[in-house]
Residue, then its C-alpha position, 0 to 999 in steps of 0.5 A: x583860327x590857326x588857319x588865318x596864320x599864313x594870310x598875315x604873311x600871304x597878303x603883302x606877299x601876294x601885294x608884292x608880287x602883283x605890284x612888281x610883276x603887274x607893270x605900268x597898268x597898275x601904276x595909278x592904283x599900285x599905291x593904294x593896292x599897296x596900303x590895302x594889303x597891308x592893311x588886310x594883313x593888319x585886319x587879320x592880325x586883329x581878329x587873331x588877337x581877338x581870338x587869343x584874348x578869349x583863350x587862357x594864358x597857356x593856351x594862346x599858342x597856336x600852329x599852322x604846318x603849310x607842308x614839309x619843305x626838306x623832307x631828308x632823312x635825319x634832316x627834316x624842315x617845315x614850313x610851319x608858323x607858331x603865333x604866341x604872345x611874343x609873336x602876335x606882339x610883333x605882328x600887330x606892330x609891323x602890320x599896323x605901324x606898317x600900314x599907318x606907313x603905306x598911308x603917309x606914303x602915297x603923300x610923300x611919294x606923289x610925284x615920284x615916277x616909281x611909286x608902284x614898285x616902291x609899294x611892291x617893296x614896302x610889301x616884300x619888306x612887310x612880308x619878309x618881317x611877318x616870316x621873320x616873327x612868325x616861323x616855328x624854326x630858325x631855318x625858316x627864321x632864316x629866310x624871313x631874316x634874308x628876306x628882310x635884308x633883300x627889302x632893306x636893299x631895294x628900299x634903302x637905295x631906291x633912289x639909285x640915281x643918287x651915288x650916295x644912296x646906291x652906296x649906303x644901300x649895298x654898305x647896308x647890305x655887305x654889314x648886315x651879310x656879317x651878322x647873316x654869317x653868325x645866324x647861319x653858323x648858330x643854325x647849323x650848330x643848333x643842328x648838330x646840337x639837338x638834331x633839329x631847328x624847331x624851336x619847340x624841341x631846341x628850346x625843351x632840350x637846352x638843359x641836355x647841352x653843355x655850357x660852353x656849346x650854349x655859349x657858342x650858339x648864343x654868340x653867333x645869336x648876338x652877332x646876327x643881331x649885331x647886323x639887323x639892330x645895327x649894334x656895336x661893332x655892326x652899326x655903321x650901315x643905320x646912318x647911311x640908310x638915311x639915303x632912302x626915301x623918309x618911309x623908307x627910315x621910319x619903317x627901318x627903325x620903327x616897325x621892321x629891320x632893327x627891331x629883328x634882333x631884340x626879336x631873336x634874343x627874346x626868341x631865343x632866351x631858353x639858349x641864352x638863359x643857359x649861357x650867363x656869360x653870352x647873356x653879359x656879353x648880350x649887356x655889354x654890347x646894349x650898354x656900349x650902344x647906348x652910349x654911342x648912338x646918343x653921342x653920334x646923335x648929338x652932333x648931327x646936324x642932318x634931322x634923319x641921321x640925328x633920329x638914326x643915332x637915337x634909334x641907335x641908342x634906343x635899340x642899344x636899351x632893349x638889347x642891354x635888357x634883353x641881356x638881363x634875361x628874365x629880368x628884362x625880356x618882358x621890358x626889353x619888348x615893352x620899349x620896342x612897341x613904344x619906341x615903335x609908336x614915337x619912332x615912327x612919330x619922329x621920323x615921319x614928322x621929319x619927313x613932313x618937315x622936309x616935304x615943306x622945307x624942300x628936301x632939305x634935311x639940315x636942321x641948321x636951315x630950319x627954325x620957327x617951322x612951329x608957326x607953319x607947319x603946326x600938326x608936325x609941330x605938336x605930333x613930332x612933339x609928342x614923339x620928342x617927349x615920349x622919347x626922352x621920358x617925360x612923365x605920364x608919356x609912353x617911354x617914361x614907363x617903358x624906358x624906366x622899367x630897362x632902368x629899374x631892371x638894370x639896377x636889379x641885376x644887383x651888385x657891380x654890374x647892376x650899378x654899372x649898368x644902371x648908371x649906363x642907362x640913366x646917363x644914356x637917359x640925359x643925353x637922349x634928353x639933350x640931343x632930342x631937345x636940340x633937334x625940337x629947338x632948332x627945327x621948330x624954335x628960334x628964327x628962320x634960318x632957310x637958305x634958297x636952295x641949290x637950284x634958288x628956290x626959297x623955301x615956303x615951309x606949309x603943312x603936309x596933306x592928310x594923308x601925311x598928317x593923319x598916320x602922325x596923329x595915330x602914332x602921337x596918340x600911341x606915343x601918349x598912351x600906349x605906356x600907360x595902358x601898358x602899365x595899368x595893371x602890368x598889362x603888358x608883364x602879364x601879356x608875355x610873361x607865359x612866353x619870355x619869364x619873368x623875374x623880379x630881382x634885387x635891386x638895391x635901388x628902389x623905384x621912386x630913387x629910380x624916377x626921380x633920378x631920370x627926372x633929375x638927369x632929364x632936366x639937366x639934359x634938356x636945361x643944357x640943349x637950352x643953354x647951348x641952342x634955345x638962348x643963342x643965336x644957332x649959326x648957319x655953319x655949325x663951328x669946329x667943336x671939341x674933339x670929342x663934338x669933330x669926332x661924334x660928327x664922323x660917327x666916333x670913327x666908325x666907318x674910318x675903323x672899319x675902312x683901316x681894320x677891315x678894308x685895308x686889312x683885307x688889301x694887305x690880306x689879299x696882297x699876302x696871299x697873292x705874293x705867297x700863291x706866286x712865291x710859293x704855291x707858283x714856285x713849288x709847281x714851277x719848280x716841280x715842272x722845270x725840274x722834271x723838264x731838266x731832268x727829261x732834257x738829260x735823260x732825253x740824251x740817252x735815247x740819240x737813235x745811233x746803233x753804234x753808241x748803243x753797242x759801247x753802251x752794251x759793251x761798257x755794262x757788260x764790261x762793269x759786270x763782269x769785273x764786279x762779278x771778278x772782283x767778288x768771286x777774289x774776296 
């Protein structure tokens, strides 16, 4: 089986390459090539995790070598794959979710002249991640994680006849290049620390390192993880990614790019176990995102960007868990696959609002769609009740044990962190029921749009709402299948550990306080937009409201800080090259010039004024030679 391993990555490569370089012939059938190689790399996930369902516990980790990529003395990399738990994971997770994906995009992406290459792209992105999840060593991690950046950028401005879109696809791409630094400078110190990038010797070697170099590596870790997940301070670039096509986003957030970085932390948890103070910084930097993507979602009136903030928060809890180390890994993955079933759920659903409401994406134009538009209605519900916790549904267990694990990191931070992710709770229940009411509830509020065209809202094609149906079914079930038995725990504990902790808190205290704070932020969002009329215009708000509107002033402290940093940084280094470099170099040239010039004075050709010259010096010595001998 361990031969199979390749072909995950091969098929939607070989998609790729045949759909971008087999040109306009393949335009009528690019579409379903596209989802046929997906979905074969989704077939041969299943029978390999047939295959290691039949295999013991310590026994399902299985190795492919394709061939030695730099063959340098003392420097040796191999193009090798390692699927384990953790990786098999990921893998049914991209290829399946990604396959559902492809499904609802040959719907969506009917009438769009470039549909063949958007499939190429969807498959590049596919493959990308696969390698990604699937190398053995981080410099081959390193070309998947590249590579997932490359797709982001073609997909994310797709739609490059749009200014908007062409600019949040390179902001995407220039952020993500930030965090792309810190994984280079982690491999490289990886290298000079342990003499290798196989994660297999790095991992077995952790213990022969100093703290402080752990430290180092996990930091650069977090900082690229920073980039792919869009936490703080690297986030800004997920709200504008919304420019691209809606299948585009639900692959984003769901299946691929964001989760990337939870992937490189759990990956990396022997470097991180080794490194307590990385691993709080790991906390701190899951905690403060929580609570920025669910403010940012509050306000946003535009149904996609409001999602963005949620997966923003969303990721913010599994990278607060994963920070938690061994009492939180396990949870921290557990979330990522049931946030990838609602997520998609979510975003696709926002997609088939769209595709009957005209492309428009404010929510403040919508309203009673659940009359019209009923399969959305009741599978983007499902995914709003998942998200938000409600009990039996998958993010009730999954959300509730990251709750239960902060609180089990015991003492000061264990209750800070609890209280984090319990207040992050209601607030994902306030904002989450604020996009249900004003996109499905109250009147009708559609405008005609820019060109007067009124909008006559319908349900999508089958082809749109089937892979809904499948993803409300995962965000119904898969928590609870999970669960059952610590399915899920027993999974993935031979690869990530597992401890329990000490939690001063039991976990009925910790169900029932979710409870508690998800009814108050679903009772508030009912307060504010179920019971008054919603104005078409959103008013003024506090400031805090103006302010989750302009991303809490993310993209304005990066544009001071960084943009206008920068400039000053230019311009000093301009004035000293002129002042300075320039000066000493000139200064240099004109003096030798000066000096030459003077010199030059000497040499006039005329045989008389070489003859005083001669006499004069022979004079000069002569009456030195006088003046010594009378001394």
């Amino acid at each position: 089986m361990e031969n199979l391993i390749a072909l995950l990555i091969a098929a939607p490569l070989l998609g790729a390459a045949v759909l971008l370089c087999g040109g306009r012939r393949l335009d009528k059938a690019g579409h379903w090539l596209g989802t046929l190689f997906a979905a074969a790399s989704f077939g041969i996930g299943v029978a390999l995790f047939t295959d290691m369902l039949g295999r013991a516990a310590d026994d399902r980790t299985l190795s492919q070598k394709l061939y030695t990529w730099i063959p340098v003395e003392g420097f040796q990399a191999d193009v090798a794959f390692q699927l384990d738990q953790l990786s098999m994971t990921f893998v049914l997770l991209i290829s399946g979710v990604g396959t559902l994906i492809h499904v609802y995009s040959i719907g969506y992406m009917e009438h769009d002249e470039r549909r063949r290459r958007f499939f190429g792209y969807l498959n590049l992105f596919l493959a990308a991640m696969l390698l990604l999840v699937l190398a053995d060593n981080y410099l081959l991690l390193y070309v998947g994680w590249e590579g997932v950046g490359l797709a982001s950028y073609l997909l994310i401005g797709f739609w490059q006849h749009k200014s908007s879109a062409a600019t949040a696809a390179k902001k995407a791409f220039l952020v993500n290049r930030v965090g792309d630094m810190g994984l280079s400078i982690a491999i490289m110190l990886l290298f000079t620390t342990f003499g290798t990038f196989a994660f297999g010797p790095v991992f077995a070697s952790v213990g022969n390192a100093t703290e402080g170099k752990l430290t180092a590596i996990a930091l650069m870790l977090l900082l690229a993880a920073c980039g792919k997940s869009a936490q703080v301070p690297l986030q800004s670039w997920l709200g504008d990614a919304m420019e691209g096509p809606t299948p585009v986003s639900a692959l984003i957030h769901a299946a691929t790019m964001v989760t990337a970085g939870v992937y490189l932390i759990v990956r990396s948890a022997a470097v991180f176990n080794g490194a307590p103070d990385a691993q709080l910084v790991v906390t701190v930097v899951g905690a403060v995102t929580l609570l920025f993507g669910a403010i940012v979602g509050c306000a946003k009136d535009d149904i996609k960007k409001a999602l963005a903030g949620s997966t923003m928060s969303q990721i913010g809890y599994m990278i607060l868990a994963a920070g938690l180390g061994p009492i939180g890994y396990v949870f921290a993955i557990m979330h990522l696959v049931t946030h990838g079933f609602f997520k998609a759920g979510l975003f696709l659903g926002a997609g088939s609002v769209m595709h009957g409401m005209n492309d428009e994406v404010d929510m403040r134009k919508y309203g009673a769609l659940r009359k019209f538009m009923p399969v959305t209605f009741v599978t983007f519900g499902l995914g709003y009740l998942a998200i938000i916790g409600f009990p039996g549904l998958s993010g009730f267990f999954s959300k509730d044990m990251i709750i239960e694990a902060a609180f089990a990191k015991g003492g000061t931070q264990g209750w800070i962190l609890g209280g984090v992710t319990l207040l992050g709770a209601g607030i994902t229940a306030f904002y989450m029921t604020r996009v249900m009411l004003l996109t499905f509830f109250g009147e009708k509020r559609w405008q005609p749009d820019a060109a007067g065209h009124e909008p006559h809202p319908h349900e999508s094609p089958k082809s749109m709402t089937v892979p809904m149906v499948i993803l409300a079914f995962g965000s119904v079930f898969a928590g609870a299948f999970f669960e059952i038995g610590e399915r899920f725990l027993k999974w993935l504990e031979p690869v990530t550990g597992y401890e329990h902790g000490n939690s001063p808190v039991s976990a009925m205290a910790v169900t029932a306080s979710t409870m508690v704070v998800l009814v108050v932020g679903v009772g508030i969002a009912w307060s504010m937009y179920g019971r008054r009329p919603v104005p078409v215009l959103a008013p003024r708000g506090s400031l805090l409201t103006r302010a989750a509107r302009r991303d809490l002033f993310q993209d304005d402290f990066n544009h001071v800080v960084l943009v206008r940093g920068g400039e000053h940084l230019t311009r000093s280094l301009v004035y000293v090259d002129h002042s300075l470099v320039d000066g000493v170099v000139n200064g240099t040239a004109a003096s030798v010039g000066g000096l030459s010039g003077r010199l030059r004075k000497l040499q006039n050709g005329y045989a008389r004024s070489y003859a005083v010259s001669m006499f004069g010096g022979t004079a000069i010595l002569i009456a030195a030679t006088l003046l010594m001998r009378a001394v």
